[in-house]
C-alpha positions as CSV (number, residue, x, y, z in Angstrom):
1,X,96.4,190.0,128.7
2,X,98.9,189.2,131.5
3,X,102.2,188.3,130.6
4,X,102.1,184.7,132.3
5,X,99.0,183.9,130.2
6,X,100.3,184.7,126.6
7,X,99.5,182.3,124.0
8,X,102.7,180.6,122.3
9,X,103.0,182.2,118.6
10,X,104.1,178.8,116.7
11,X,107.1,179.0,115.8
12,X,107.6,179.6,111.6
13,X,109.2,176.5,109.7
14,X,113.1,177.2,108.4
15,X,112.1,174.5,105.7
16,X,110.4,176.1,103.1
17,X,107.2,175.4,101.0
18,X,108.6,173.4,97.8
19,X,106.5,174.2,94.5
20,X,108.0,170.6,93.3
21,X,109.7,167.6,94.1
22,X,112.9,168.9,92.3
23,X,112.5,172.0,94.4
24,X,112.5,170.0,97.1
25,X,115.2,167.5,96.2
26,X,117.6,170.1,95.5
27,X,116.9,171.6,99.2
28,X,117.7,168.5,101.1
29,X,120.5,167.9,98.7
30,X,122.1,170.8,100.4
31,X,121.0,170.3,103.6
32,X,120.7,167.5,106.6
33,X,117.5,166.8,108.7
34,X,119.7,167.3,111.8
35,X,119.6,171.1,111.0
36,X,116.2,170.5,111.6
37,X,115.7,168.7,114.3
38,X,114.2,171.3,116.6
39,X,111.2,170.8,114.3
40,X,110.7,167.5,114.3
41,X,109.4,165.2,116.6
42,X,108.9,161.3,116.7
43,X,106.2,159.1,115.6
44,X,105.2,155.3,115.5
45,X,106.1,153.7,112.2
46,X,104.4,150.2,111.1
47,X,105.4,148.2,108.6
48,X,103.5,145.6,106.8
49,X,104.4,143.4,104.4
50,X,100.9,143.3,102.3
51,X,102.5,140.1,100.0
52,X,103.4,136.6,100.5
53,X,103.4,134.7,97.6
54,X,106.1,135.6,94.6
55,X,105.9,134.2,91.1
56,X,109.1,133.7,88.8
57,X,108.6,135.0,85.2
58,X,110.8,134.9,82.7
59,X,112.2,137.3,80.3
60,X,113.9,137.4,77.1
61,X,116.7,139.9,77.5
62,X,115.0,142.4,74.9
63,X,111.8,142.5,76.5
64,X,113.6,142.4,80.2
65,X,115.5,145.8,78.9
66,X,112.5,147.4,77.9
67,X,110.5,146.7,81.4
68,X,113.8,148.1,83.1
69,X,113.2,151.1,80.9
70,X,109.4,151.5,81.3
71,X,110.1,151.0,84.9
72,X,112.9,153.8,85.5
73,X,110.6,156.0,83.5
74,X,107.6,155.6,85.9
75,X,109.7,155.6,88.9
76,X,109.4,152.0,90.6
77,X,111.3,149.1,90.5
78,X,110.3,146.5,87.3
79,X,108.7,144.1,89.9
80,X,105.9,146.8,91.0
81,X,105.8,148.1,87.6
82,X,105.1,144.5,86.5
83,X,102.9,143.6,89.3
84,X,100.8,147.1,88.6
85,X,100.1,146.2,85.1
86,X,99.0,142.7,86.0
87,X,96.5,143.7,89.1
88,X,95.0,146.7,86.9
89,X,94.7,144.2,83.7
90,X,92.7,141.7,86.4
91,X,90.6,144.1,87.4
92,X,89.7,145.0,83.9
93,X,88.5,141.3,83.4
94,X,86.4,141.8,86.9
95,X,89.0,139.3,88.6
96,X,89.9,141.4,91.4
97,X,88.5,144.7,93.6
98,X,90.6,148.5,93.0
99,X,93.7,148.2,95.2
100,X,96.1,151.0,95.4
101,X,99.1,151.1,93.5
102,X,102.6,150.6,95.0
């Protein structure tokens, strides 16, 4: 093959394969994207607000710290954790189709 008509090789990845999300936070704790940004390149972002309508429930303050603590535990923030439990218990009782979590 000529030399003008050499395929590119693609070029390897400096950011490595991560085995786990702790693997991978402790990487970009130690690093910035904008060593990176030779390997990146843009995209179109969407957002969508999926909700409207909010509801106001309240809490006593023990049951309000333990929904905190279930919530921190599983990651989100108590008003997905809350709004989770009441779309899954809904469509246990055949009130509404699967949606995906938050």
């Amino acid at each position: 093959m000529s030399q003008d008509k050499q395929e590119a090789v693609p070029k390897k990845s400096r950011i490595p394969e991560f085995k786990s999300y702790e693997e991978e936070a402790a990487f970009w704790d130690t690093h910035d994207f904008t060593e990176f940004e030779d390997e990146t390149h843009p995209v179109d972002v969407h957002f969508v607000k999926p909700y409207s309508e909010s509801v106001q429930v309240l809490f006593d303050p023990d049951t309000n710290r333990k929904l905190e603590q279930f919530a921190r535990g599983a990651g989100l923030a108590k008003s997905a954790l809350i709004r989770n439990w009441v779309m899954e218990r809904l469509q246990e009782q055949g009130g509404m189709p699967p949606k995906t979590a938050l």
